[in-house]
N, C-alpha and C positions, 0 to 999 in steps of 0.2 A: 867373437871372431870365428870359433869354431863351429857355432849356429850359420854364419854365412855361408860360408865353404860346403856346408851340410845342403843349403837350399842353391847352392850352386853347381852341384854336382845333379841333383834332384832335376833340375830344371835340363841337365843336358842328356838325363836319361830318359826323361817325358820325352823331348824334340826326337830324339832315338828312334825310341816306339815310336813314334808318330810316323815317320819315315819310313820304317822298315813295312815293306809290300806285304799283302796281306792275303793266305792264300783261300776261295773259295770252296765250298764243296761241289760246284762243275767243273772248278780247276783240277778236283782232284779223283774223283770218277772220270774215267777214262772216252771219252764221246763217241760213238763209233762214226765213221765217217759214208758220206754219202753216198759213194760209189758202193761199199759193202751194205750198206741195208737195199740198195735198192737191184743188188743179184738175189739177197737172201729172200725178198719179197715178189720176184720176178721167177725164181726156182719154186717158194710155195705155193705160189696162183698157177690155178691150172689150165687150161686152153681151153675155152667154149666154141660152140659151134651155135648161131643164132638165126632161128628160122621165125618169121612170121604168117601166120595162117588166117583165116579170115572165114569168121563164121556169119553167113550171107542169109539173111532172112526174109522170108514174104511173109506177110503180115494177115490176120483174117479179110477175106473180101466180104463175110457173110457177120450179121446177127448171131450169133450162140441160138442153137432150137431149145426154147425155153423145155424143163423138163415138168411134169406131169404135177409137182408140187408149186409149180411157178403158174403153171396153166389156170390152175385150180384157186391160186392166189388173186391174180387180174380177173377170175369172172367173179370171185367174191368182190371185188373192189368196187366191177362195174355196175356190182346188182345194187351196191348201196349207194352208189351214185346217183344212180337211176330212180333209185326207191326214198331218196331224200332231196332231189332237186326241186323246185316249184314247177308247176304244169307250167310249158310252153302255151302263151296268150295267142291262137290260131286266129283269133275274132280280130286282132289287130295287126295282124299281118297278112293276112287272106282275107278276099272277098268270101261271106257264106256261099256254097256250091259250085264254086269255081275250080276250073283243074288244076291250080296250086295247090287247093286246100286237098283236094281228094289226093294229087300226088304224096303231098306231105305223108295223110295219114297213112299210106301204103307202106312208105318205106320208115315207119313211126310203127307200124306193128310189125314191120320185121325185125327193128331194134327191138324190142319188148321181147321177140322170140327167141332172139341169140341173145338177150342177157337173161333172162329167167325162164328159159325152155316150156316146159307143157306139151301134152300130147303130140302136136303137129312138129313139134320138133324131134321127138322118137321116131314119129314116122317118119319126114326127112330123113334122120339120121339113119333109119334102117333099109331108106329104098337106095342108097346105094355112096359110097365116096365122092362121087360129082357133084354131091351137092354141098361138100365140105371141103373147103381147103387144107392145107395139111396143121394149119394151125388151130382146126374144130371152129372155126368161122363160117359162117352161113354163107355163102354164095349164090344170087339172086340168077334165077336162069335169063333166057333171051325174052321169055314172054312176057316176064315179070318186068324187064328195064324196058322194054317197048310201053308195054301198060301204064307204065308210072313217066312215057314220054323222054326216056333216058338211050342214047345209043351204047348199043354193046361194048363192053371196054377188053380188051385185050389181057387177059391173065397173066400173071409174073411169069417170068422165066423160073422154071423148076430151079432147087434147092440144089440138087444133084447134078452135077457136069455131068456130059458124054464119058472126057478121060477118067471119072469115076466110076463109070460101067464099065470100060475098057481096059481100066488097070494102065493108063498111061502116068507112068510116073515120072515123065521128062513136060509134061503140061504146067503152067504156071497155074489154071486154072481145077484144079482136081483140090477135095479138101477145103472147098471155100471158106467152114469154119474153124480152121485149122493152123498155126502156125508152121510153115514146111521151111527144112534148110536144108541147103545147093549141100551133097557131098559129090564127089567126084573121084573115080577111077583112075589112078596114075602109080607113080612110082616112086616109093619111098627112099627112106637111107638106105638102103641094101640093095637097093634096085629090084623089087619085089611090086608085083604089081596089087594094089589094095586100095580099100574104100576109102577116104579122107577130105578130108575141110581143105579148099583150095589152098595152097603154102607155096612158101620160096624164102631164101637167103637175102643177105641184108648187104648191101653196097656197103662201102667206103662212106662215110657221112651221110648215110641214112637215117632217119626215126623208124620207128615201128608201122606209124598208120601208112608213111609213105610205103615202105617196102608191102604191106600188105595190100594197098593200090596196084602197086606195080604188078604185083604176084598172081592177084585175081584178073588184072586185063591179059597177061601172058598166059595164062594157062583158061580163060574162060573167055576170051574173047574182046573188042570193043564196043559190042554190041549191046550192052545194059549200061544203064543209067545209075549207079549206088551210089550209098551214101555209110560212109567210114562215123560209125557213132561219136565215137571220141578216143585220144589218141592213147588210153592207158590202156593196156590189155586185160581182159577179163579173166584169162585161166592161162597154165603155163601148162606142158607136157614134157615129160622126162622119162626118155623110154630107157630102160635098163639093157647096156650094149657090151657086148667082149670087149676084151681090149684091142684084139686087130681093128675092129669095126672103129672104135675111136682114135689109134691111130690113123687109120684111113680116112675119116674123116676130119679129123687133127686135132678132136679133144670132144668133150662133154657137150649132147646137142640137145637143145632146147628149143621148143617150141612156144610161141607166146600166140595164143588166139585173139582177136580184136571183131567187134560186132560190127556189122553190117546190115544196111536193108537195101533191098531194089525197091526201086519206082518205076521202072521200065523196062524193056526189051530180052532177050533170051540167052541163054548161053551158048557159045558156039564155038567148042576145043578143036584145039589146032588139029588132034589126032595121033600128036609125037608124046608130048606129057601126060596129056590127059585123054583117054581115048573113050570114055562114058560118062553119065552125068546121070543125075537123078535129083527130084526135089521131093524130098522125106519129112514125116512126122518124126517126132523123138521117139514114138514106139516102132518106127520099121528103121531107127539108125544101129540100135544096138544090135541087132544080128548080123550085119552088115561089116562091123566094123572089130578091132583090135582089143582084148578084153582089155587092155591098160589104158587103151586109145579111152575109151569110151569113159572108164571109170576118173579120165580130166576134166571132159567134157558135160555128161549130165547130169550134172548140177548148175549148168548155166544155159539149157534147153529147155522151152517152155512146153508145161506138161498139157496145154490144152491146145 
């Protein structure tokens, strides 16, 4: 009897516990609520200012002029070329005595001369530059291509632009073997007028590659043809400002560069923002520009 009452009591103290609400540990850490975390995270983010710049590149129009160890290398190449190929069969592709055969071997000992020189080629070389292109290649005169039944062919356009003798630094064409990029004359966050990579501010639902579209036709014109690389930006700039200057601006300004190239046509500033233009190698930007400006920028300026 006494064993029942024992498992009956038992059993109504299990149901008990069973019942009674059970408190968690988020029940009992206090949650803060949504409205306070999101002033306390709105008070420690601080107010940026976001500008996009756009570093606009022309690309070499020219060959690299090989240098003196590269020169030296290709006539080594062509002498063993030359000095291990099998003789040209003349007996099966010319009649004997005929002006093919004789033309051939004309311009067949002038090869022989400009790849393994000998006398007649010091003499050349020393009666005067006309007879060498600037690449140390033989250049056949007028009586020579008449003789061998050949009309005179019209020599390349020099190496050297005009706007390279002139010091035209607004020419697309100056520097041919050169990478040059647009900087331009305008006015910064201070309103101080100074050298820099075409920029401008960012809309309402803007991206980066757009705003820096928008930025280089306002301030450069619609007159060129570019092309926006890809839409990540390559360098950022964070110039060091008072605090008035950030208040006046309304917080922390930042600069994000994105690369560009032209394929066509010129620059042409309205004259309000932008009142100069130049197109520069990376060695004539650094004097030019901002010691902190520069120290974002080249590292992502091509040194040739």
């Amino acid at each position: 009897m006494w064993s029942r009452n024992v498992a009956s009591v038992c059993r109504h103290r299990t149901r008990a516990c069973l019942r009674a609400p059970s408190r968690s540990l988020a029940s009992v850490a206090e949650t803060p609520s949504p409205l306070a975390s999101s002033s306390t995270s709105d008070a420690s983010t601080p107010n940026v200012v976001l500008n996009a710049a756009v570093i606009l590149n022309r690309s070499p129009i020219l060959t690299r002029t090989p240098t003196l160890f590269e020169r030296a290398y290709y006539a080594y190449q062509s002498r063993i070329r030359r000095a291990l190929f099998n003789p040209f069969p003349t007996d099966f592709y010319f009649k004997t005595g005929s002006l093919l055969e004789k033309k051939f071997a004309k311009e067949e000992k002038l090869r022989e001369r400009e790849a393994f020189g000998g006398p007649w080629m010091l003499k050349r070389r020393k009666a005067g530059p006309a007879a060498m292109d600037e690449d140390g290649i033989l250049v056949a005169s007028t009586d020579q291509l008449e003789n061998m039944g050949e009309e005179p062919v019209d020599p390349p356009a020099p190496r050297i632009h005009e706007a390279d003798k002139t010091g035209d630094v607004k020419s697309l064409d100056r520097a041919g073997e050169r990478n040059l990029y647009l900087l331009v004359r305008g006015k910064d966050h201070a309103g101080k007028q100074v050298w820099r990579f075409p920029q401008g501010g960012l809309q309402e639902g803007e991206f980066l590659h757009q705003a820096a579209l928008r930025d280089l036709q306002a301030e450069c014109g619609v007159n060129m043809d570019t092309w926006i690389v890809g839409k990540k930006p390559i360098a950022v700039y964070q110039p060091s400002l008072p605090e008035s200057t950030k208040k006046a601006l309304g917080g922390e300004l930042y600069t994000f560069f994105l690369k560009a190239h032209i394929l066509a046509g010129q620059v042409r500033p309205d004259g309000q923002n932008v009142t100069d233009f130049a197109w520069l190698t990376k060695q004539e930007i650094e004097p030019r520009v901002e010691k902190d400006y520069w120290a974002s920028v080249k590292d992502i300026l091509s040194d040739f």
